[in-house]
C-alpha positions in Angstrom: 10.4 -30.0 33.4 12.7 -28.2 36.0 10.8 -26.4 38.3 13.7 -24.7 40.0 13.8 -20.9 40.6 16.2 -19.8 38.2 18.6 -17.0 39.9 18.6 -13.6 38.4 21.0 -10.6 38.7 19.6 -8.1 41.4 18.8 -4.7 40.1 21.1 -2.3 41.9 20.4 0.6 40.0 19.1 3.5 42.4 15.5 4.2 42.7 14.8 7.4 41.3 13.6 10.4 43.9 10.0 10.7 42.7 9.3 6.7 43.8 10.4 6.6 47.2 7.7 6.2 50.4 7.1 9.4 52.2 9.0 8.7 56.0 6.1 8.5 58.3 5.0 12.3 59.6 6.3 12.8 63.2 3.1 12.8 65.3 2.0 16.3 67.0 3.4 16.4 70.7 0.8 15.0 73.4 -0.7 18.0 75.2 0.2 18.9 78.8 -2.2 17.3 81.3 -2.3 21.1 82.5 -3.3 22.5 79.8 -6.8 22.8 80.3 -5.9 24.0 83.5 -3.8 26.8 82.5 -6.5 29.5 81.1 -8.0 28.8 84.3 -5.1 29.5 86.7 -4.3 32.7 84.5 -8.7 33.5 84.8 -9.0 33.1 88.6 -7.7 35.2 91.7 -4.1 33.3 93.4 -3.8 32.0 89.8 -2.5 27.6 90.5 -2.8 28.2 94.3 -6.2 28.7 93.4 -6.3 25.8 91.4 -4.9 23.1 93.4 -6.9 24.5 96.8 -10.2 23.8 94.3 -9.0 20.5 93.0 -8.1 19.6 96.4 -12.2 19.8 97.8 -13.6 18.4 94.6 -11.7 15.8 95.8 -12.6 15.4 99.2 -16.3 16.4 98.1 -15.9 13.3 96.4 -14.8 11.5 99.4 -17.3 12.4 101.6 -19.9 11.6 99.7 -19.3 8.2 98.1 -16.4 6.8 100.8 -16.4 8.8 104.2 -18.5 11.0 106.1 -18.0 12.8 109.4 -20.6 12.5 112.0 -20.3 14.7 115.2 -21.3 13.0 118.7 -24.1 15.2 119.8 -24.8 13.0 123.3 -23.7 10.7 125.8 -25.2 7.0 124.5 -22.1 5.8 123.3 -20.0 6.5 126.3 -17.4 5.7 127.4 -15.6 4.7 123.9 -17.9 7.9 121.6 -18.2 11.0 124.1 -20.5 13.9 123.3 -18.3 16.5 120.8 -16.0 13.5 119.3 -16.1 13.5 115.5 -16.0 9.5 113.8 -15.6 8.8 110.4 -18.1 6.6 108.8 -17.2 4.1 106.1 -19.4 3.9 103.8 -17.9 1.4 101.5 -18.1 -1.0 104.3 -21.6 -2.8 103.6 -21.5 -1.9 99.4 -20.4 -5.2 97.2 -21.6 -7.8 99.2 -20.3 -6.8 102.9 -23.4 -6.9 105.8 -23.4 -4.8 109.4 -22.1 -7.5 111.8 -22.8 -7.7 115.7 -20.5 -5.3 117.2 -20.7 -3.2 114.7 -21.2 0.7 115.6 -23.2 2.2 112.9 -24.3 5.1 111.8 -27.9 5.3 110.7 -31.4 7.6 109.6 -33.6 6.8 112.1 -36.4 8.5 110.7 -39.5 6.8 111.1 -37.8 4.2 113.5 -36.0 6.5 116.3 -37.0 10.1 115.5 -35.8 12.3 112.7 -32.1 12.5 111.6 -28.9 10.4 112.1 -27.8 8.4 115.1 -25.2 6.3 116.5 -25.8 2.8 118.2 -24.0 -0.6 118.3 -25.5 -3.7 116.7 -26.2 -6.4 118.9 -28.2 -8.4 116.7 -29.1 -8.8 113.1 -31.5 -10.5 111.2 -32.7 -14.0 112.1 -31.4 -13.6 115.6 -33.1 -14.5 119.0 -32.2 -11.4 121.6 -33.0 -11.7 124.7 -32.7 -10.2 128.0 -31.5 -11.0 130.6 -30.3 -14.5 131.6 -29.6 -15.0 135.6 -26.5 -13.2 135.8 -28.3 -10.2 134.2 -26.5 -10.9 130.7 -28.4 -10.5 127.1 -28.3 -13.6 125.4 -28.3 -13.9 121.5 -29.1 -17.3 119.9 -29.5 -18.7 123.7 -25.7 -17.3 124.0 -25.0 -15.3 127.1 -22.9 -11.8 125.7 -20.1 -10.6 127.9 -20.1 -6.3 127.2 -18.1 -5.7 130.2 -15.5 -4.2 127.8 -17.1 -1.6 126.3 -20.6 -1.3 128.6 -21.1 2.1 130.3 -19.3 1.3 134.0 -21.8 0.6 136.5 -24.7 0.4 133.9 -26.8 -3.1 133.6 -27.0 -4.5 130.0 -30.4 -3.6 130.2 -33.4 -2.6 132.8 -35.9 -3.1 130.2 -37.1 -6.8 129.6 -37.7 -8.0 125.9 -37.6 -11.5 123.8 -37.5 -10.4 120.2 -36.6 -12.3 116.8 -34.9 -9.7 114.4 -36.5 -9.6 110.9 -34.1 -10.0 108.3 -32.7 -7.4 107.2 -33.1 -5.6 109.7 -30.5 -4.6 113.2 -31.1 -4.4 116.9 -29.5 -2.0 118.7 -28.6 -0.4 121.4 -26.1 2.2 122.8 -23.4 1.4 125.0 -24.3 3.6 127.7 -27.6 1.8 128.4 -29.0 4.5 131.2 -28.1 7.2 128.9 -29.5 5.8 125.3 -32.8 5.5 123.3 -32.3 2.3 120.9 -34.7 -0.4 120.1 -35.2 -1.3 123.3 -37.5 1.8 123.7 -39.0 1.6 120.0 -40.1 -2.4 120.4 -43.8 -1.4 120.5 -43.5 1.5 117.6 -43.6 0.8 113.5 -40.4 -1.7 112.9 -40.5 -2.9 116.5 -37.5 -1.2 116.7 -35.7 -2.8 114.3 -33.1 -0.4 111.5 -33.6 -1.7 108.1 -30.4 -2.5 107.0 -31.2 0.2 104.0 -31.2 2.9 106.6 -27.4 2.5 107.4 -25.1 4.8 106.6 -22.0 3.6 107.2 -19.7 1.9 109.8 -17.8 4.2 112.0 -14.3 3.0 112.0 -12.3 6.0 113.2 -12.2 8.8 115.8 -10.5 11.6 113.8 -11.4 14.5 116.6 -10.2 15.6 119.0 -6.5 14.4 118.9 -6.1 13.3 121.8 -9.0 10.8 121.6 -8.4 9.5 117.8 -8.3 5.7 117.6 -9.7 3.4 115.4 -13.0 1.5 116.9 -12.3 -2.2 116.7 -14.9 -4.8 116.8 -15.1 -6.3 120.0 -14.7 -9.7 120.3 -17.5 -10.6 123.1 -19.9 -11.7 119.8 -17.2 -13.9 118.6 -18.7 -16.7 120.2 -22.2 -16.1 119.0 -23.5 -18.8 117.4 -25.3 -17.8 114.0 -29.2 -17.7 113.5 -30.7 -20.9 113.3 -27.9 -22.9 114.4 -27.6 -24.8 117.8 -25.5 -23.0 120.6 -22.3 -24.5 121.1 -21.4 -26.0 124.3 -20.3 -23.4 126.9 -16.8 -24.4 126.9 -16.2 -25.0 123.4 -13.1 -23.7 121.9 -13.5 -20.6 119.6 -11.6 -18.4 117.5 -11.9 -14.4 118.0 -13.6 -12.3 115.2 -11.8 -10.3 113.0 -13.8 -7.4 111.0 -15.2 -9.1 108.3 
């Protein structure tokens, strides 16, 4: 039986009018991304000047509260690097997915129930699990049995500390203290109150990376590097003269 296709003539005869496949129907223009703006600018006084201004502080409403938030310095226990009338930016971003307040770290916190009522400004020296101590025989406070240079950023002519303590930090909590010791309440005076002095972690508010104000004082606040050497909670110290690399912010 032959089973090959047999060729036929095509059919070039026209196909009448009525039989041919509507073109597909041009789609309706996208609207303008402004358009829902429009009756607005033409509603309210200044008309897109308006607009944009409004836009502009939902936006940075929307900064502020989920990103960064301006704190004002209202008193000396941050000198010399955070002097009363400077405004910092907190990061607030800095200890969400996964990140944790390091020592160095100047943080911004509520202290009520801890400190007093409302927000305040110290630098963590140690967090939770480790052993803080003052003061060694050259008047230094130790963390993990590690003596902690602050020369750098210490108030000049302050002592790390007049007030004695030997205290294990709970985790999930932070020790602090301000920078101008003379000049600063911090857990050093809180050690016998609720917490022992000790910030929840929960309580922070953010990491203050930047002075914005005044001008001639903006910088951006670095971790220092005299915890680089700290050994971590629970592990030996390493020999005094064991090489070390400097800490980066994490």
């Amino acid at each position: 039986m032959d089973t090959e296709a047999q060729p036929t003539e095509r059919d070039r005869s026209p196909r009448p009018s009525d039989t041919e496949e509507p073109s597909e129907p041009e789609r309706p223009e996208g609207r303008s991304r402004f358009a829902l703006a429009a009756p607005i600018a033409q509603w309210v006084p200044g008309g897109w000047l308006t607009v944009a201004v409004l836009a502009l502080l939902m936006c940075l409403l929307l900064v502020f509260t989920f990103v960064l938030q301006p704190f004002r310095i209202p008193s000396g226990s941050m000198e010399n690097g955070l002097r009363i009338g400077d405004r910092v930016l907190a990061n607030k971003l800095a200890y969400r997915f996964g990140g944790r307040p390091q020592r160095g770290d100047i943080v911004v916190f509520d202290g009520t129930g801890y400190f007093g009522h409302g927000d305040y400004i110290k630098r963590v020296v140690g967090v939770g699990g480790d052993h803080v101590v003052c003061c060694d025989g050259e008047g230094r406070i130790e963390v993990n049995d590690r003596p902690v240079d602050e020369s750098a950023f210490l108030y000049p002519g302050d002592r790390p500390s007049t007030v004695r303590f030997d205290v294990v930090v709970p985790e999930g909590r932070l020790f602090v203290l301000g920078d101008h010791r003379s000049d600063s309440s911090d857990s050093r005076d809180h050690l016998g109150s609720p917490g022992g002095g000790m910030v929840p972690v929960s309580e922070v508010i953010g990491r203050a990376d930047w002075i914005v104000w005044p001008f001639g004082h903006a910088t951006h606040l670095d971790r220092p590097g005299a915890y680089a050497r700290v050994p971590a909670a629970g592990r030996d110290a390493a020999p005094a003269d064991a090489p070390t690399a400097e800490g980066g912010r994490g």
